[in-house]
C-alpha positions as CSV (number, residue, x, y, z in Angstrom):
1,X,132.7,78.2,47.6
2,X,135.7,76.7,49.9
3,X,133.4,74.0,51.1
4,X,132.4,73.2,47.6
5,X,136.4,73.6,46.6
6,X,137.0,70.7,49.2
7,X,134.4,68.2,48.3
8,X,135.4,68.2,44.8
9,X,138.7,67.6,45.7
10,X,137.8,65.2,48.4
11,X,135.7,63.3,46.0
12,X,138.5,63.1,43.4
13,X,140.5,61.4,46.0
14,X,137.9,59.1,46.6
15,X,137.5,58.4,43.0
16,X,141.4,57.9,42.5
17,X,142.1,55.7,45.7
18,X,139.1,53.6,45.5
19,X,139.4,50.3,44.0
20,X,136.9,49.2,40.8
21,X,133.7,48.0,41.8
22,X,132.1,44.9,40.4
23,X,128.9,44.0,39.8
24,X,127.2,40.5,41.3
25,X,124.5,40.6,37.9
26,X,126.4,38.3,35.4
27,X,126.6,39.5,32.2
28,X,124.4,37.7,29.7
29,X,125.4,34.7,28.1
30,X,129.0,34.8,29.6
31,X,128.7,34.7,33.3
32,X,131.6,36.8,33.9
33,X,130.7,39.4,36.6
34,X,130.7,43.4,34.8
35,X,132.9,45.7,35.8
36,X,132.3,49.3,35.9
37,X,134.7,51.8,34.1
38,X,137.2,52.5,36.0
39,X,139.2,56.7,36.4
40,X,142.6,57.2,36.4
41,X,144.0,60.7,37.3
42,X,147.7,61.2,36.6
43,X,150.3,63.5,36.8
44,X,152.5,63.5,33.7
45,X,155.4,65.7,32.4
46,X,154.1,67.9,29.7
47,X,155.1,67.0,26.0
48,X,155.6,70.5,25.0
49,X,155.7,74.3,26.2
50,X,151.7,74.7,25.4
51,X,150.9,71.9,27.8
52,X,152.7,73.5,30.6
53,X,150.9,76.9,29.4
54,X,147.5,75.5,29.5
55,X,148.1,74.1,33.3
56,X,149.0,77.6,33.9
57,X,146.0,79.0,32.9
58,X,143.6,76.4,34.7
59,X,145.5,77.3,38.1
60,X,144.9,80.9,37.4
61,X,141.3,80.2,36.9
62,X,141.3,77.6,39.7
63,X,142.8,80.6,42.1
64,X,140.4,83.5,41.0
65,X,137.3,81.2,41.5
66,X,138.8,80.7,45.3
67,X,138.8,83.7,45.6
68,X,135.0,84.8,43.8
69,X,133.8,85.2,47.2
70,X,136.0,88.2,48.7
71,X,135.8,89.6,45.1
72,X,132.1,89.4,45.1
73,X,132.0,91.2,48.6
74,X,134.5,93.9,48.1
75,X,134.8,95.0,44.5
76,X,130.8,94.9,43.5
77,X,127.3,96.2,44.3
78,X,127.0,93.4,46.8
79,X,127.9,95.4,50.5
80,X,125.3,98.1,49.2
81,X,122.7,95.8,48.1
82,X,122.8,93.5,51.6
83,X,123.3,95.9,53.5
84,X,120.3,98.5,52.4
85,X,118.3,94.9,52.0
86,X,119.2,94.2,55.8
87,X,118.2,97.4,57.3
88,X,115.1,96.6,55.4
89,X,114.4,93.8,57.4
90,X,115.5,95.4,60.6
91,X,112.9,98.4,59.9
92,X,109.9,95.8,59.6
93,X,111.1,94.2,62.6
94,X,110.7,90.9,61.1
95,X,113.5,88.9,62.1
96,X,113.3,86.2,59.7
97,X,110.9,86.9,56.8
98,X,112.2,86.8,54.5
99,X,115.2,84.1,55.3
100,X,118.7,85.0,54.8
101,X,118.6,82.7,52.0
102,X,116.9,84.9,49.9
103,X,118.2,87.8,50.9
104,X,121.6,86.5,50.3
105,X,120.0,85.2,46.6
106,X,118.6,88.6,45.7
107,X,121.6,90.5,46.5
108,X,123.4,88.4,44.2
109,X,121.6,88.3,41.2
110,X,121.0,92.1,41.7
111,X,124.8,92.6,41.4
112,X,124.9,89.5,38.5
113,X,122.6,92.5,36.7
114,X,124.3,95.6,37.7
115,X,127.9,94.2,37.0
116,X,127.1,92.7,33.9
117,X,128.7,95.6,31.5
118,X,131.8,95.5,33.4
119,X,132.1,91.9,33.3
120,X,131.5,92.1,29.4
121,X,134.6,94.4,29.7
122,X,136.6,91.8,31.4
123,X,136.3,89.1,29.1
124,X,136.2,91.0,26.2
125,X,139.4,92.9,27.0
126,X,141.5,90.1,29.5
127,X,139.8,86.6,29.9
128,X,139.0,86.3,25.9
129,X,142.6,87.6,24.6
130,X,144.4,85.8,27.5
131,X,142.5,82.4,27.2
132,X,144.0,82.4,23.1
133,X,147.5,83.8,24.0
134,X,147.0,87.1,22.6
135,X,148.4,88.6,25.7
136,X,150.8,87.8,28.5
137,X,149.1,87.2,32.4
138,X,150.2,90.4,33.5
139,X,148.6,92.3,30.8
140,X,145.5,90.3,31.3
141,X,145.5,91.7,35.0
142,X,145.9,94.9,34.1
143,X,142.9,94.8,31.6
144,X,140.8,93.6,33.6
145,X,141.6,95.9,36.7
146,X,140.5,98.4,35.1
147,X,136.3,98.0,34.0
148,X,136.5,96.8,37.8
149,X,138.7,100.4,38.4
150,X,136.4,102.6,36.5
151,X,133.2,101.1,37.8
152,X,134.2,101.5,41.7
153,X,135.5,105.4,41.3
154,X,132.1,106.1,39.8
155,X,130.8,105.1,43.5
156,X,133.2,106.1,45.4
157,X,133.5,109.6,46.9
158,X,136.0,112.1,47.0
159,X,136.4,112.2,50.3
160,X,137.0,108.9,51.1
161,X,139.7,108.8,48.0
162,X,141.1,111.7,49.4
163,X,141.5,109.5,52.5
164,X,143.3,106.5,51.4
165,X,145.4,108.1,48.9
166,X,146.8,110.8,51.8
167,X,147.6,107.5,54.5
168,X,149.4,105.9,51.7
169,X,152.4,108.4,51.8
170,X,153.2,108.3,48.3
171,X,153.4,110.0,45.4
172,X,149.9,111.9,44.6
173,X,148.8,109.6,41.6
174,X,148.3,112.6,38.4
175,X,145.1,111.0,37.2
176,X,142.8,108.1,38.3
177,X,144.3,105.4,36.1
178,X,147.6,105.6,38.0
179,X,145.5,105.0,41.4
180,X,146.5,101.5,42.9
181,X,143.8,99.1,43.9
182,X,144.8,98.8,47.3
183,X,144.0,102.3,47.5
184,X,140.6,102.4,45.4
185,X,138.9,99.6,46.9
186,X,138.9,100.1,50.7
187,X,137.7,103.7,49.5
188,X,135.0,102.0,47.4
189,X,134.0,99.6,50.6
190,X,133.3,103.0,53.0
191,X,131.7,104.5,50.8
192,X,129.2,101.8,49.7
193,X,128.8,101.4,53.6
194,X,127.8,105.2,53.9
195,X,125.6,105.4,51.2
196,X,123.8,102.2,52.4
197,X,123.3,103.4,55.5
198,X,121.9,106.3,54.3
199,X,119.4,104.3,52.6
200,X,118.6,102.7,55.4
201,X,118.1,105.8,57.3
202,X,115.2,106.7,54.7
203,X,114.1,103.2,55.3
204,X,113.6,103.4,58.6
205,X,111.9,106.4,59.1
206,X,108.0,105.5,57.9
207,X,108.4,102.5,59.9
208,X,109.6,104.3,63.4
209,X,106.6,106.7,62.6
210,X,104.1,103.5,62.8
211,X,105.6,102.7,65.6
212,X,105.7,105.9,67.6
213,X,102.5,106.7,67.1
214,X,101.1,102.8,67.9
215,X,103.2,103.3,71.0
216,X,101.6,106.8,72.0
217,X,98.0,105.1,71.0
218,X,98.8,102.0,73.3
219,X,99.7,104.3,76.2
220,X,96.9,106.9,76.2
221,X,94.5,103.9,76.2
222,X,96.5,102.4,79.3
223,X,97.7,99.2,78.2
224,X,101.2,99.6,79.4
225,X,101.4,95.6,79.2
226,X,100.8,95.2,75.5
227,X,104.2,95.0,73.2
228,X,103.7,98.0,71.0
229,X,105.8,95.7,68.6
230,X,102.4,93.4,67.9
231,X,100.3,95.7,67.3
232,X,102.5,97.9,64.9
233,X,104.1,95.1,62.4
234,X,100.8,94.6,61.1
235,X,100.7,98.0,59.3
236,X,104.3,98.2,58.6
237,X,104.0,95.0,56.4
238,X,100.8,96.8,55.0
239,X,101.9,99.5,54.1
240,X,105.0,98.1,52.4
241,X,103.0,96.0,50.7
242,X,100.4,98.7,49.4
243,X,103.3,101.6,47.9
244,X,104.4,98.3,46.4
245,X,107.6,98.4,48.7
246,X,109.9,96.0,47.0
247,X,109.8,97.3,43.7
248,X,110.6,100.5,45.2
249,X,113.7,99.5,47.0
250,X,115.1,97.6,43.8
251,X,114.7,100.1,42.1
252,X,116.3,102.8,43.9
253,X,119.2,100.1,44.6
254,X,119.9,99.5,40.7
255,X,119.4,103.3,39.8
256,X,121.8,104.1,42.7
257,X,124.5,103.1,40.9
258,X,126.7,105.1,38.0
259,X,127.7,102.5,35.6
């Protein structure tokens, strides 16, 4: 997302300091050589309070799509999803099928789908009444904390709350809506790291069974010399592939979740 942040603004400073090309073709019946339209980007005073009002607003929109990434990461399904869909990986002991890519792609779209009521929330409640002035920026913050809020407590557990709110030596909060964000979401981050590393415990264990016993197998038979590795991925991928493994792990990874 910064990479793409800094070609586009790279390319409007191209597009700004670059003088107008011409064309060699005549036009027709004229001779005079065509020009191609030309774009000019300035930076005017505003005419009236809306103007300055409306820049406001795209720099707010402009800074909360710099930071989509870290928001992405920390205050959605993503760590769990990547994470569980990593250990996945690891457990096959594949190192590169499937690609990173994909995974990366996957995870996404599975949080696009489990995030989608919350994000309904948010531009129902903040982006929608903000965007037509119904309510001030602060207010707008505050309505959309708190789908994002809600959604994260759900998943997070006790203990771990319990944690954060007792090293931030201050007043006990009386309810959950007077909880701070600093203090909900690295509670929210250890326990999506906990719970997908239990899921990756579960993972793992049909797969070290394949391989224990392919290992036992290869060393009653006396070929110490032969990678138990090669001979055991070949079953692990079949019998992922025959309980129909990916649907399984999906599905446990959307249903996971209390939304």
């Amino acid at each position: 997302m910064k990479r793409l942040c800094l070609l586009i603004f790279l390319l409007l400073i191209f597009l700004v300091s670059y003088p107008e090309p011409t064309l060699a073709v005549p036009q027709q019946g004229t001779g005079v050589p065509a020009q191609l339209p030309g774009i000019n980007l300035q930076l005017t005073s505003p005419g009236n309070p809306q103007q300055v009002v409306d820049s406001v607003k795209i720099l707010v929109l402009l800074t909360i799509l710099s930071l989509a990434p870290a928001i992405l990461i920390t205050v959605t399904s993503f760590t769990r999803i990547i994470v569980v869909l990593s250990l996945l990986r690891s457990a096959l002991g594949v190192q590169q099928a499937p690609p990173n890519q994909v995974l990366i792609a996957l995870a996404i779209f599975l949080t696009i789908f489990i995030m989608t009521p919350v994000v309904k929330q948010i531009n129902e409640q903040a982006l929608e009444p903000y965007l037509q002035n119904k309510i001030s920026q602060q207010d707008a913050f505050t309505a959309a904390s708190a789908p994002l809020k809600q959604f994260m407590l759900k998943n997070t557990r006790e203990k771990d709350l319990e944690l954060f709110v007792a090293l931030n030596q201050k007043q006990r909060p009386r309810n959950a809506a007077e909880l701070e964000l600093s203090t909900v979401i690295p509670a929210f981050m250890i326990s999506e790291l906990k719970t997908a590393f239990q899921m990756g415990v579960m993972l793992y264990i049909p797969f070290l069974v394949i391989d224990m016993v392919v290992a036992s197998t290869l060393m009653s038979m006396g070929m110490f010399m032969l990678p138990p590795v090669m001979i055991s991925l070949p079953f692990k991928i079949l019998l992922f592939v025959m309980v129909d493994g990916w649907y399984l792990v999906v599905k446990s990874l959307v249903e996971s979740f209390a939304r």
